[in-house]
C-alpha positions in Angstrom: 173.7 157.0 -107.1 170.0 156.2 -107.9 167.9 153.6 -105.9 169.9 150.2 -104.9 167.9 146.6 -103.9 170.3 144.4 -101.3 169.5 141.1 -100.4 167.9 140.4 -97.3 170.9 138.3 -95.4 172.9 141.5 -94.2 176.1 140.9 -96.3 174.9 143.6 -98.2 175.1 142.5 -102.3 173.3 143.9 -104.3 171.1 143.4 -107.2 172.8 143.8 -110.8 170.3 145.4 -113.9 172.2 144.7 -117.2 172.1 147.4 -120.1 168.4 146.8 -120.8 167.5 147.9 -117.5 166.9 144.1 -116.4 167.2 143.1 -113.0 169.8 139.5 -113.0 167.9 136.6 -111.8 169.7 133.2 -110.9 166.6 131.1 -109.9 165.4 127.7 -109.5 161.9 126.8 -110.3 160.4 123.1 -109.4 156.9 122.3 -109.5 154.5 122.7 -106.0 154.1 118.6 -105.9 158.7 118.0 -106.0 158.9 120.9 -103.4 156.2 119.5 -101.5 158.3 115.9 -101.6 161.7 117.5 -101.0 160.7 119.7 -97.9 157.4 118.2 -96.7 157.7 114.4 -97.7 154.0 114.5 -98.6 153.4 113.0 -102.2 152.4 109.3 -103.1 151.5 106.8 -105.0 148.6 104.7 -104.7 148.9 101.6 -106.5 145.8 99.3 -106.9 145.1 96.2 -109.1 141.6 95.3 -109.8 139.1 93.5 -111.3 135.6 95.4 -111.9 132.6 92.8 -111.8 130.9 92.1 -114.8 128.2 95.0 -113.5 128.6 98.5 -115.8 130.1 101.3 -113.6 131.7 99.5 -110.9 133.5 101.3 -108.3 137.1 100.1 -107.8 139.1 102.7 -106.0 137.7 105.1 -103.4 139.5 108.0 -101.7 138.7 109.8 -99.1 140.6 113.1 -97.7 140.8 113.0 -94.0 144.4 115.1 -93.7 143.8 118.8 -92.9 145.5 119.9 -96.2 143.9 119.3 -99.7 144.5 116.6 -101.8 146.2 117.2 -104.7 145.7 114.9 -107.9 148.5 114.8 -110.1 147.3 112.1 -112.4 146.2 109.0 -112.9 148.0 105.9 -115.2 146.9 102.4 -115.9 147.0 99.3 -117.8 143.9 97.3 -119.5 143.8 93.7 -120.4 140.8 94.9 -122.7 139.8 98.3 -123.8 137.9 100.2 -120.5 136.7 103.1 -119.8 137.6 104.8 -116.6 135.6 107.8 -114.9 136.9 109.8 -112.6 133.9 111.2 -109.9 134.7 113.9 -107.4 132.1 114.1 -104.1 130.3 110.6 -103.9 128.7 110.5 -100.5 127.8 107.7 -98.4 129.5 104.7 -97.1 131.7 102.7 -98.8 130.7 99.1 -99.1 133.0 96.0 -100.4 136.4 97.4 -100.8 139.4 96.8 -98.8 142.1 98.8 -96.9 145.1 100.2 -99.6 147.9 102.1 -98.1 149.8 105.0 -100.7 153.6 104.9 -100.5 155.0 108.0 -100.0 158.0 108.7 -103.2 160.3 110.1 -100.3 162.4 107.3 -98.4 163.6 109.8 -96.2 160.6 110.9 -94.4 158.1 108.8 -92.7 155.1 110.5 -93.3 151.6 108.6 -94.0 148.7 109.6 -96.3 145.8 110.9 -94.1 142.9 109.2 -95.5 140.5 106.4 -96.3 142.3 104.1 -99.7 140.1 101.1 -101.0 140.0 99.5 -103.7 137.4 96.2 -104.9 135.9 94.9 -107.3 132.4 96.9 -107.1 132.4 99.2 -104.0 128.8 99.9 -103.0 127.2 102.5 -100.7 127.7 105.2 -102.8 126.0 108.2 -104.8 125.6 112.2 -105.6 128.9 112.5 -107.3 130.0 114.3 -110.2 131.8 112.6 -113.3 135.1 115.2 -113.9 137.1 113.2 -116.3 136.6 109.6 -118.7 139.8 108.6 -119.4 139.8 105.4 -122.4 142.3 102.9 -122.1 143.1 100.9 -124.8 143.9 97.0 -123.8 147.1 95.6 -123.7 149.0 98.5 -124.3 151.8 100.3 -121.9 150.9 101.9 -118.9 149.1 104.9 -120.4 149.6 108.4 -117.4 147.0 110.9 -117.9 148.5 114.4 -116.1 145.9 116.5 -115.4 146.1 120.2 -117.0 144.0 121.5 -113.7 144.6 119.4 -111.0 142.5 117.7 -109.2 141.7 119.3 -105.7 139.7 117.0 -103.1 139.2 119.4 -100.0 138.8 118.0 -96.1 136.2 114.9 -96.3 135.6 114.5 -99.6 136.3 112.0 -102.0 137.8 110.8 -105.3 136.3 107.5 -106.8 137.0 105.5 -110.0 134.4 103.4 -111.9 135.1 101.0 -114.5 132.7 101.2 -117.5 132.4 97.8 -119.2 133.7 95.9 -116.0 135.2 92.2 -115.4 138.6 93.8 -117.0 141.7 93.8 -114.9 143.5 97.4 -114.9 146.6 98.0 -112.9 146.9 101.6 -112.1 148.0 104.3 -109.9 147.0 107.5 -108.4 149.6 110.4 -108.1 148.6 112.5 -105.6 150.3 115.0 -102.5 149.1 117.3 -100.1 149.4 120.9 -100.0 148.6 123.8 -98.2 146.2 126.4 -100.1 147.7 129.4 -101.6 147.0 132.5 -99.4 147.0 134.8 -102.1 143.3 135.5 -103.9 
């Protein structure tokens, strides 16, 4: 009898290798954002509704990360009365002037857990500068809420920030941000 892998709970089963020589896996794989909902209850929504003034490259929605974790930026979807563009700036320093308190909603009922972090959004948030433009996303207006899923995720660490500008401004967009928090892998 050659070399034999057991489980780890005692019982003593043990693995079966099928007549290629290939170990028999039964296993269930779910993304790191639905296994950080089901165990952790820390993913959310944050839904704004905003007018950009009629200045070019208004700010209308500023996070902040003040939760021990990183930030974790799903993707972002919106609706335009009128074709906009919308960038997407990590690292804006400063002090955010003119916006007003949002709270995310966290997408599991069960848990009561609440987003660590500054949420604003206004019509042209001042105060700010020094960031970097990562993504400009086009929407085109009156069309469906259009989601753009990221194909790296967004990562804003401890005390930094997320921020969206509207390019033409004085259009309304009606948006979300998908975003949860996550411990960092360990593994390099």
């Amino acid at each position: 009898m050659g070399f034999q892998i057991e489980d780890g709970s005692g019982k003593g089963y043990q693995a079966k290798v099928n007549n290629e020589s290939m170990i028999s896996v039964y296993a269930v794989i779910d993304s790191k954002q639905s296994h950080t909902n089901i165990r952790h209850g820390t993913s959310y929504n944050l839904l704004f509704s905003q007018t950009g003034d009629s200045t070019a490259s208004s700010c209308i929605l500023y996070i902040k990360n003040e939760d021990i974790e990183p930030l974790i930026v799903k993707g972002i979807g919106a609706n335009v009365a009128s074709d906009e563009y919308i960038e997407v700036v990590l690292n804006d320093s400063g002090t955010p002037v003119g916006g007003s308190a949002i709270a995310p909603v966290n997408l599991n009922s069960g848990i009561n857990n609440v987003a660590e972090g500054v949420f604003q959004s206004g019509s042209n948030i001042t105060g700010l500068s020094g960031g970097s433009k990562a993504f400009k996303l086009f929407y085109v207006g009156g069309e469906p809420t259009k989601y753009f899923n990221f194909d790296q995720d967004i990562i804003v660490a401890r005390n930094r920030t997320l921020t969206l500008y509207c390019v033409n401004g004085g259009i309304l967009i009606e948006g979300f941000v998908s975003f949860f928090f996550h411990e960092e892998d360990s593994r390099n």
